[in-house]
C-alpha positions in Angstrom: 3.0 15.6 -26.5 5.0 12.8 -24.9 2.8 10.1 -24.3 4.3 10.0 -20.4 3.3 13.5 -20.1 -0.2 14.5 -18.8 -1.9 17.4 -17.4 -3.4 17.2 -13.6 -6.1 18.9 -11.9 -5.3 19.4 -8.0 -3.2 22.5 -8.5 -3.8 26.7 -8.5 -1.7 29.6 -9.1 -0.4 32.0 -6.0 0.0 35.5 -6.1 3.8 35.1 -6.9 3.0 33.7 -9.8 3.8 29.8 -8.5 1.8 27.3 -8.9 0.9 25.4 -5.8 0.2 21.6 -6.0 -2.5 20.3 -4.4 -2.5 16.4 -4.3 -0.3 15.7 -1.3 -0.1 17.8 2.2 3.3 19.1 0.8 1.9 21.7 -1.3 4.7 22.2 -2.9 5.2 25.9 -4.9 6.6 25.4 -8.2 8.4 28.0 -11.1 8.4 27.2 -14.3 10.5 23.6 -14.9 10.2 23.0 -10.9 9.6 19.3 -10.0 7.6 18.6 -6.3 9.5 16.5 -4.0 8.0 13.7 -5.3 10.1 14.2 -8.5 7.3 13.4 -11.0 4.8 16.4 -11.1 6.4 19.1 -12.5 5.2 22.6 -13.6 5.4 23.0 -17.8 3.9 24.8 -19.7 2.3 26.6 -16.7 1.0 23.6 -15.6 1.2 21.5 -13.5 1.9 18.0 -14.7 2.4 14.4 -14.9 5.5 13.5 -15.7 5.6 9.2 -15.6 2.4 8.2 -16.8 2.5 5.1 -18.3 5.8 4.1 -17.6 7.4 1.2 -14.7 10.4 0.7 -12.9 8.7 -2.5 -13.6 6.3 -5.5 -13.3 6.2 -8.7 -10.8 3.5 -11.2 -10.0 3.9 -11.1 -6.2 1.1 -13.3 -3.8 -1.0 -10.7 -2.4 0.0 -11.9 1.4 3.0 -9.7 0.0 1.5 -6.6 -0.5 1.0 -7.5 2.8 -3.4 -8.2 2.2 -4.4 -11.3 4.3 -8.0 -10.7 3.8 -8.3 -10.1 0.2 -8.6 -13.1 -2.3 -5.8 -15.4 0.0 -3.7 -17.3 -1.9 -4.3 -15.2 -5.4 -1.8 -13.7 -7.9 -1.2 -9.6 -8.2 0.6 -8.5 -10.6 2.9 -5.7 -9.0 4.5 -2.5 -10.1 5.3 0.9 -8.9 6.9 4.4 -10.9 9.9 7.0 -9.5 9.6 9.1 -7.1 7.9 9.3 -4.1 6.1 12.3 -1.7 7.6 11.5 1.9 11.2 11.1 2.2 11.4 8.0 4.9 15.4 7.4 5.9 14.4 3.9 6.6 12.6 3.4 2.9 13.0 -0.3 1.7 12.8 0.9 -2.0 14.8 3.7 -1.9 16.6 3.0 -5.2 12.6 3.8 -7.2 11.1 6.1 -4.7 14.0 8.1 -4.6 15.0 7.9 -7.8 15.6 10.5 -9.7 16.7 9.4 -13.1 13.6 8.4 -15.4 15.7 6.1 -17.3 14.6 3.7 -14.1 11.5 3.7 -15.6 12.1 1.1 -18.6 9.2 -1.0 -18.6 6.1 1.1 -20.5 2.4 -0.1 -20.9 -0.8 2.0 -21.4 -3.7 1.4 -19.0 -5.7 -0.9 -21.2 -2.5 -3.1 -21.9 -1.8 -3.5 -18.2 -5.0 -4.6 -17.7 -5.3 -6.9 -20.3 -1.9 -8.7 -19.5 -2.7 -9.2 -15.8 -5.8 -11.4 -17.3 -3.6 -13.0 -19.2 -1.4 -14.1 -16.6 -4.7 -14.6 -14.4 -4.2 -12.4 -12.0 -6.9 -11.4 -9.6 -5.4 -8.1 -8.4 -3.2 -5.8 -10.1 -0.9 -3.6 -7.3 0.3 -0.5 -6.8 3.3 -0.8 -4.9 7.5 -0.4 -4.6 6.7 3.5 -4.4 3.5 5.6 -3.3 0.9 5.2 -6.2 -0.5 9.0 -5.3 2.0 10.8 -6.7 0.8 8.8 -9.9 -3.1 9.4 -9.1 -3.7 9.8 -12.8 -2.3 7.0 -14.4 -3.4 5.0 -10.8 -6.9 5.8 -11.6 -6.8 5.1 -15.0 -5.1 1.5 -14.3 -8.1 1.1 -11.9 -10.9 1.6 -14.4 -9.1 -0.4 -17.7 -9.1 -3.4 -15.0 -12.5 -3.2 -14.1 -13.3 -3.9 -17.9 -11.6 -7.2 -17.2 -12.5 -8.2 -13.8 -9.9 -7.5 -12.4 -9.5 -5.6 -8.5 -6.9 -2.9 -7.5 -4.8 -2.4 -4.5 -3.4 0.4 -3.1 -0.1 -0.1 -1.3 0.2 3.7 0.7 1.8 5.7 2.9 -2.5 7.4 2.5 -0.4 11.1 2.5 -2.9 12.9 0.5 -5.1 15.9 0.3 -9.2 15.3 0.7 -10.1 16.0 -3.0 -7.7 13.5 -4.8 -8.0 11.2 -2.0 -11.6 10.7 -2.4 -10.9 10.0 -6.4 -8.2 8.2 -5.8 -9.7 5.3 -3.1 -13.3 5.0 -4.9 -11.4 3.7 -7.9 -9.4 1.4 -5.2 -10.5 -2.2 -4.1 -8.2 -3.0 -1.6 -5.4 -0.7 0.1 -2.8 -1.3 2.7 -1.8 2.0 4.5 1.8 1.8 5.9 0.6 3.9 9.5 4.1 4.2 10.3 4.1 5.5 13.9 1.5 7.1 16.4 3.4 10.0 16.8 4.1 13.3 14.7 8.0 13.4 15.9 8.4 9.8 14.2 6.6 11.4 10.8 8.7 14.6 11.3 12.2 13.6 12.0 12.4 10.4 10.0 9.6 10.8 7.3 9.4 14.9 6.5 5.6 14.5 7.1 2.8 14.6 9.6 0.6 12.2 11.2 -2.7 13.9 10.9 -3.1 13.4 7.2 -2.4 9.8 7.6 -4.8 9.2 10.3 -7.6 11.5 8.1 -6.9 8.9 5.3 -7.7 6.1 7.6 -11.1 7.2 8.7 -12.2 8.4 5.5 -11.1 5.0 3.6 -12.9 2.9 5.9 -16.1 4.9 6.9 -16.5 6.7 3.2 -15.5 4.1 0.3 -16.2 0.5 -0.6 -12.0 0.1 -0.2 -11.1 -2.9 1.7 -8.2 -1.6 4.6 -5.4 -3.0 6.0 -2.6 -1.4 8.1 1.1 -2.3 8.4 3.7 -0.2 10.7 7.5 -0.9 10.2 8.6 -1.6 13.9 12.0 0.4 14.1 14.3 -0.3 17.2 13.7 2.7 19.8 12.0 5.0 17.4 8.4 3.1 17.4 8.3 0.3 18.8 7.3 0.9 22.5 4.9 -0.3 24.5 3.1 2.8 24.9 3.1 4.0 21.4 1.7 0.8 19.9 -1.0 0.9 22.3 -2.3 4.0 21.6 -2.1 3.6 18.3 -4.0 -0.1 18.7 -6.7 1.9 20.6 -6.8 4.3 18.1 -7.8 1.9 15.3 -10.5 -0.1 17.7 -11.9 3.2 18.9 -11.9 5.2 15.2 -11.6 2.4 12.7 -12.9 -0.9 14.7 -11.6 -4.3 15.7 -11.9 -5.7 12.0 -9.6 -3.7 10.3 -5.9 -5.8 10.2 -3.1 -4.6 11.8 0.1 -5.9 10.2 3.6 -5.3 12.1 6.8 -6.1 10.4 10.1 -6.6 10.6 13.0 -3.6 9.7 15.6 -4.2 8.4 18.9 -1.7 8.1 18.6 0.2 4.7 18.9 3.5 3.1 19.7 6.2 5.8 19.1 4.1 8.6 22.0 1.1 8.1 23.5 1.6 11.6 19.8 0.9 13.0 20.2 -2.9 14.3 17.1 -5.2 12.9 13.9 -5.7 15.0 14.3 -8.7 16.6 11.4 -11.4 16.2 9.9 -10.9 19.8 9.3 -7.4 19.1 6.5 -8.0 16.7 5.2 -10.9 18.7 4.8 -8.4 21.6 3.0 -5.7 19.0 0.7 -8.2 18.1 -0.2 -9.2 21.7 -1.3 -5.5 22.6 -3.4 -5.2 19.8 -5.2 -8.2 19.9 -5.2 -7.2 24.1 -6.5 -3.5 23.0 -9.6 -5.3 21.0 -8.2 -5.8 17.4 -9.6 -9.1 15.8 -6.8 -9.7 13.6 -3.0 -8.7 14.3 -0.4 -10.2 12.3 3.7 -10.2 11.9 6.0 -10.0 9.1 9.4 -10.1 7.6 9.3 -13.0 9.9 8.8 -16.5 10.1 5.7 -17.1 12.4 3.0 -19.2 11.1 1.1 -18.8 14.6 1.3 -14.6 13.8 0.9 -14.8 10.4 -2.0 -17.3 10.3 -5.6 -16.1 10.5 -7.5 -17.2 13.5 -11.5 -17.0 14.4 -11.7 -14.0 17.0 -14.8 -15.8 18.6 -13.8 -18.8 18.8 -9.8 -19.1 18.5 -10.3 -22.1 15.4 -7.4 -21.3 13.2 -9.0 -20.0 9.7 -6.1 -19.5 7.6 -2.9 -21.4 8.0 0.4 -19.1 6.5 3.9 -20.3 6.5 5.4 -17.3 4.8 3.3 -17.2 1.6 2.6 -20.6 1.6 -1.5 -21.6 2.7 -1.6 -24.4 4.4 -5.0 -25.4 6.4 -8.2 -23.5 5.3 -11.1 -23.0 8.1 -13.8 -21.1 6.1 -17.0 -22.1 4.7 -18.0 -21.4 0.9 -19.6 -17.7 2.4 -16.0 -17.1 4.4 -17.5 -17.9 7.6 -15.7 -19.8 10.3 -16.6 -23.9 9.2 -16.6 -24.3 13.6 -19.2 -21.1 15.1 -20.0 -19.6 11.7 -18.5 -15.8 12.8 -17.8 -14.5 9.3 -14.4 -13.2 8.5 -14.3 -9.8 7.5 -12.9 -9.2 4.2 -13.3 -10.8 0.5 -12.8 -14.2 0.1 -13.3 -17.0 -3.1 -14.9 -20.3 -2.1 -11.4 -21.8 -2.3 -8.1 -20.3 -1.4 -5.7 -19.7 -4.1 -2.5 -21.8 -4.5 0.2 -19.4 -5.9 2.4 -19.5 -3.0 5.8 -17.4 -2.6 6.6 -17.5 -6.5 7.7 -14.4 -7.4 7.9 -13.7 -11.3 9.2 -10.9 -13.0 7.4 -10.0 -16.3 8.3 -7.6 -19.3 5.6 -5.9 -20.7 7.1 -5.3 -23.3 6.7 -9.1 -24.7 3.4 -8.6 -24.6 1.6 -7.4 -28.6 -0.7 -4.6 -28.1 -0.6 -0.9 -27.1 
């Protein structure tokens, strides 16, 4: 068998004789040779299978504010890397040339599990990502990633659009350490018309990461000009994460800008997330934050209780540190929700591509 070739679980056979997949709320019905949306699941052999496992449109060692995590090992390394394909089909995607890729030739870096997992110790890397497309439409190799890292110490993280069925999901986020859900609206038009999903599943996610696994959760929602980005809509959906989810869990709002299907969409100006932020942290959230930007004030940590800044960002860039060796504000002692080391990390906005490849080993 090819070695990127793998069989999966989350499927069953309808009466017609198709096989339905069951890892994503798409369910989609497959003949023989059919790929899903997501491009690499595809029935053979009447199966249902895994079609990129092992393989990389490649590999970067990214800060982990980048991901975007501010609560999860500041200031560390993560080495970064994402597959083809992707199971929502978002007109405003970022990465549209590897989610929506559909040659596999994009896929030209290769490493097994093990190897990854080894190399990002190498490199000293306290995280290893899953990001630049949705990592569950590659749950198996995802999870398997997950478990060779733990061998070496080193954590996980999610980076998700958290469109996924119960079953998987609850495999899929107990092998997680960290995950950043893109919530990209509070309404089921926005998931409809510009995602070709639903909201439900998302929100489902959300309250089953944070009340049901060890996962550390942080949200970001892509403020689009006039399709998300009103008053009203961000407050629900700030109300929505105190009331369901709790004041601890970070919001993260960021910056569009034109790409993909959505180039005649002007960027979001500046003021736009600055106003997000302000409802949420007037709704009850504890820690809001902007991006794509350049805010320290809305990108730096502050103590909820007692306003002392905790975490100074300028971009990636740490600046002044507020915390106590058991990440607790060093003024009134409130601890900071999240995971912290006794010392920030120092890697800053580096951004360094690696090749696999270079590396001996299998």
């Amino acid at each position: 068998m090819n070695e990127t070739i793998v069989k999966t679980r989350y499927w069953h056979r309808l009466e017609d004789g198709r096989l339905q997949c069951d890892l994503c709320p798409r369910h989609c019905h497959l003949r023989e040779g059919q790929r899903g949306l997501c491009y690499v699941r595809q029935r053979l052999d009447d199966e249902i299978k895994l079609v990129s496992y092992g393989r990389s449109s490649g590999f970067c060692i990214d800060p982990i504010e980048k991901k975007p995590l501010n609560h999860f090992y500041p200031g560390s390394s993560v080495l970064s890397f994402g597959t083809a394909g992707c199971n929502l089909a978002c007109k405003f995607c970022q990465n549209w040339d590897m989610s929506k890729s559909r040659e596999m030739d994009t896929l030209a870096d290769a490493a097994s599990p093990q190897k990854l997992a080894r190399v990002a110790a190498e490199l000293s890397c306290q995280s290893v990502a899953f990001t630049y497309n949705d990592p569950v439409i590659f749950h198996e190799y995802a999870i398997d990633v997950a478990a060779a890292c733990r061998e070496h110490g080193i954590k996980t993280v999610a980076v998700t659009a958290g469109y996924i069925d119960p079953e998987p999901r609850a495999e899929f986020f107990a092998a997680m350490d960290a995950a950043n859900v893109d919530l990209k609206a509070f309404t089921d038009r926005f998931y409809h018309k510009i995602c070709g999903g639903h909201l439900a599943p998302v929100l489902e996610t959300l309250e089953y990461i944070h009340h049901h696994t060890d996962c550390w959760l942080e949200l970001t929602t892509l403020l689009i000009p006039g399709e998300n980005d009103s008053d009203a809509e961000i407050s629900e959906m700030s109300q929505w994460v105190v009331d369901r989810l709790g004041p601890d869990v970070p919001m993260h709002f960021t910056a569009f800008h034109p790409d993909w299907k959505m180039r005649d969409v002007k960027p979001t100006p500046p003021s736009t997330l600055t106003r997000a932020r302000q409802i949420a942290l007037d709704k009850g959230v504890h820690y809001a934050y902007t991006g794509n930007v350049h805010d320290s004030r809305g990108s730096s940590t502050w103590c909820h209780s007692c306003g002392e800044l905790l975490i100074e960002r300028d971009w990636y860039v740490l600046g002044r540190w507020g915390l106590d060796a058991d990440g607790c504000c060093a003024k009134c002692g409130e601890p900071l929700p999240g995971h912290f080391l006794d010392k920030p990390g120092h890697f800053g906005a580096q951004r360094i591509p690696v090749r696999l490849s270079r590396y001996a080993g299998t």
